[in-house]
N, CA, C and O of each residue as an XYZ file, in Angstrom:
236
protein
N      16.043    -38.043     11.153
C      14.775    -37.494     11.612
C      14.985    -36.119     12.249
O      14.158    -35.208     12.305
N      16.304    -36.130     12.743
C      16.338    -34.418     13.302
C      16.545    -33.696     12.586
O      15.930    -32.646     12.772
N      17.489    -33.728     11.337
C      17.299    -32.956     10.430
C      16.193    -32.190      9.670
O      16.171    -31.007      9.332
N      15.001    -33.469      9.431
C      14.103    -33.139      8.893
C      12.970    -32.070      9.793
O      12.185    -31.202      9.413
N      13.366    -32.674     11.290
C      12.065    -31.416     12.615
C      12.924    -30.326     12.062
O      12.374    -29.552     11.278
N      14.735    -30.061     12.471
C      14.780    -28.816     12.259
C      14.581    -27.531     10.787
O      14.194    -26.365     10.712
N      15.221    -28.814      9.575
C      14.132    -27.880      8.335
C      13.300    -27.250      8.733
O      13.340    -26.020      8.764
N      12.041    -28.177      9.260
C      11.099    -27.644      9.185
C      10.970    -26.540     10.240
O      10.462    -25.484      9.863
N      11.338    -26.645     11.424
C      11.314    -25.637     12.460
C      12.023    -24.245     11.485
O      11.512    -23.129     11.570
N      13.137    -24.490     10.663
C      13.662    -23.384     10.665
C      12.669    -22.797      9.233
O      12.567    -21.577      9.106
N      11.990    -23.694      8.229
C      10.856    -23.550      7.717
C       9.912    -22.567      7.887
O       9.719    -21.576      7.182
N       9.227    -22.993      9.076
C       8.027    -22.252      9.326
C       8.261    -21.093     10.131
O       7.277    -20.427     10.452
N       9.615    -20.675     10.581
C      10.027    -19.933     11.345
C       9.897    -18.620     10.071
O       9.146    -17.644     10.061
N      10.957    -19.061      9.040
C      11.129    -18.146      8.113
C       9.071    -17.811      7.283
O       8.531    -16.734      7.027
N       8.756    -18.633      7.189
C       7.200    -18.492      6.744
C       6.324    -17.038      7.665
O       5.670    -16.023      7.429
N       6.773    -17.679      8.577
C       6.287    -16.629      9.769
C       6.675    -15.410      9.846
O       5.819    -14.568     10.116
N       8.162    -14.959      9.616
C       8.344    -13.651      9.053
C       8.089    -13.029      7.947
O       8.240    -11.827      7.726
N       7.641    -13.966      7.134
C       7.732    -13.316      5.700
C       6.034    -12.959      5.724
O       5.638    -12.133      4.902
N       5.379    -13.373      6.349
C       4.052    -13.693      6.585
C       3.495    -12.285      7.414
O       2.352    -11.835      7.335
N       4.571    -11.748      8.188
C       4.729    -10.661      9.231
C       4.717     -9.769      8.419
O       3.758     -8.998      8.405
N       5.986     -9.594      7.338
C       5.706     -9.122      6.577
C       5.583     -7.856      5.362
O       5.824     -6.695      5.030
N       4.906     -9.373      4.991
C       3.565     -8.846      4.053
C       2.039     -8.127      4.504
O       1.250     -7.399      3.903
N       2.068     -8.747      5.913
C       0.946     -7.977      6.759
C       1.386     -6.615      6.934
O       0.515     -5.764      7.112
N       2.709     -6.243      6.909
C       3.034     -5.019      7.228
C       3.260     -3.873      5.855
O       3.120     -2.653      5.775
N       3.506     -4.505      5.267
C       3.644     -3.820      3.704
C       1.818     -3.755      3.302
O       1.596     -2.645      2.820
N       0.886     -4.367      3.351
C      -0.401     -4.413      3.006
C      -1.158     -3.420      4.047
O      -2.107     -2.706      3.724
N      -0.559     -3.492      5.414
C      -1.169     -2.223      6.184
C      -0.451     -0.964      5.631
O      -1.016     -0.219      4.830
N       0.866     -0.739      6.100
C       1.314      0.498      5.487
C       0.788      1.090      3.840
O       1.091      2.153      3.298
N      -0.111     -0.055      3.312
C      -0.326      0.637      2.017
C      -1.717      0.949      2.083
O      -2.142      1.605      1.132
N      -2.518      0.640      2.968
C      -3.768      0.833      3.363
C      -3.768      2.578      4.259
O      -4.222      3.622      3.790
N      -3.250      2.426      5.330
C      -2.752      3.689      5.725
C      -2.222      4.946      5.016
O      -2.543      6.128      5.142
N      -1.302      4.330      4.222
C      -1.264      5.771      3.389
C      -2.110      6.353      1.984
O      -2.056      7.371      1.294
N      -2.850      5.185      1.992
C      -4.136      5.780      0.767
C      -5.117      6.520      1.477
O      -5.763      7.422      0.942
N      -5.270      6.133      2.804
C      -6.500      6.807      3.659
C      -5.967      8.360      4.246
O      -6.722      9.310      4.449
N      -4.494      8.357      4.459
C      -3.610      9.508      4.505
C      -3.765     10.428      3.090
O      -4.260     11.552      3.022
N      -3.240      9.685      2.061
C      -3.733     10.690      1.348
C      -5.667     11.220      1.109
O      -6.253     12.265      1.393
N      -6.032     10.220      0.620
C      -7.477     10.870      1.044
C      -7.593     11.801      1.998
O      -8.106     12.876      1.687
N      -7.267     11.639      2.969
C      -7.914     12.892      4.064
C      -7.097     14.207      3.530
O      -7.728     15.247      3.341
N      -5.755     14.153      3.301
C      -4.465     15.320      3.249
C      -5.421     15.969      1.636
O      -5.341     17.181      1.441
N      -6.115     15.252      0.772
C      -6.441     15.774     -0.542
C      -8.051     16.850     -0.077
O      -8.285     17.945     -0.588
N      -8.992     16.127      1.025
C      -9.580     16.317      1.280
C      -9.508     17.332      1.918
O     -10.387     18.149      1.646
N      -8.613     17.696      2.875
C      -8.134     19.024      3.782
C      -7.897     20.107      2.691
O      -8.478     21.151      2.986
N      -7.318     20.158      1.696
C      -7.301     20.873      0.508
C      -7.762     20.800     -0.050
O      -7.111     21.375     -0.922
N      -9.225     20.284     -0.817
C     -10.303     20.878     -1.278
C      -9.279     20.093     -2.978
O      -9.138     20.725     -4.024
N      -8.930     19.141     -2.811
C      -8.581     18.308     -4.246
C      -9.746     17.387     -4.379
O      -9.940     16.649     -3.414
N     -10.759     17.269     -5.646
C     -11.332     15.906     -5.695
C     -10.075     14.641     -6.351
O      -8.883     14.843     -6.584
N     -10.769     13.512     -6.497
C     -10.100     12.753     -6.638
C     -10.040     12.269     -8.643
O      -9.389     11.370     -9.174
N     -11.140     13.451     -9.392
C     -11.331     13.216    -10.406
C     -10.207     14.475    -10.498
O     -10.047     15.373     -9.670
N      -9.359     14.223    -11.973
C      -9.022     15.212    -12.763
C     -10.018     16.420    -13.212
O     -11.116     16.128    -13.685
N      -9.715     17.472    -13.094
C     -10.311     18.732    -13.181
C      -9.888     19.123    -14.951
O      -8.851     19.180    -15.611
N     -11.366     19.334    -15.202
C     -10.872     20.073    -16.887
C     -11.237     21.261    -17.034
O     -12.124     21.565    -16.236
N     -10.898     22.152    -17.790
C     -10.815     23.626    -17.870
C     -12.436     23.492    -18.554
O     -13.013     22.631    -19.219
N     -12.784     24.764    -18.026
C     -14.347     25.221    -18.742
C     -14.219     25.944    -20.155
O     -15.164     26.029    -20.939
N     -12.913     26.468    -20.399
C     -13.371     26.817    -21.924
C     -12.112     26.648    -22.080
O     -11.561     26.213    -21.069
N     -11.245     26.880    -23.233
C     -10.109     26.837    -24.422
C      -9.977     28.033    -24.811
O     -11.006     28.522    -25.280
N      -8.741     28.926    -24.776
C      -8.549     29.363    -25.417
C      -7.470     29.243    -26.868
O      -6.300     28.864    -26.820
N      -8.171     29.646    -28.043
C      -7.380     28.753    -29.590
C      -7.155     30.573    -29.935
O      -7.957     31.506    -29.902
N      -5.554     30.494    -30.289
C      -5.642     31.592    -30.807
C      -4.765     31.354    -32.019
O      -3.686     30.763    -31.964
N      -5.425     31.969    -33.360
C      -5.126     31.959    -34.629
C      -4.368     32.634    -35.049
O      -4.109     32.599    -36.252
């Protein structure tokens, strides 16, 4: 029976970090999309690709 509390203690211990994280990898990726947004925004980038207004074709 002690074996089985400490599995589990050492179980949910490890759950709990991994749990930590992933909370931390899912913020840091939230943060730096809103980082870039603003840094694109400070420079006058939209977020659509820009296409040229005319072509030049030379023959």
């Amino acid at each position: 029976m002690t074996n089985a509390v400490l599995f589990l203690n050492s179980f949910i211990s490890y759950l709990l970090v991994f749990a930590i994280i992933v909370v931390l990898v899912i913020v840091a990726c939230i943060l730096g999309v809103k980082w870039k947004k603003s840094s694109d925004a400070k420079k006058g980038i939209s977020g659509q690709p820009s296409m040229p207004d005319t072509v030049d074709v030379k023959q």
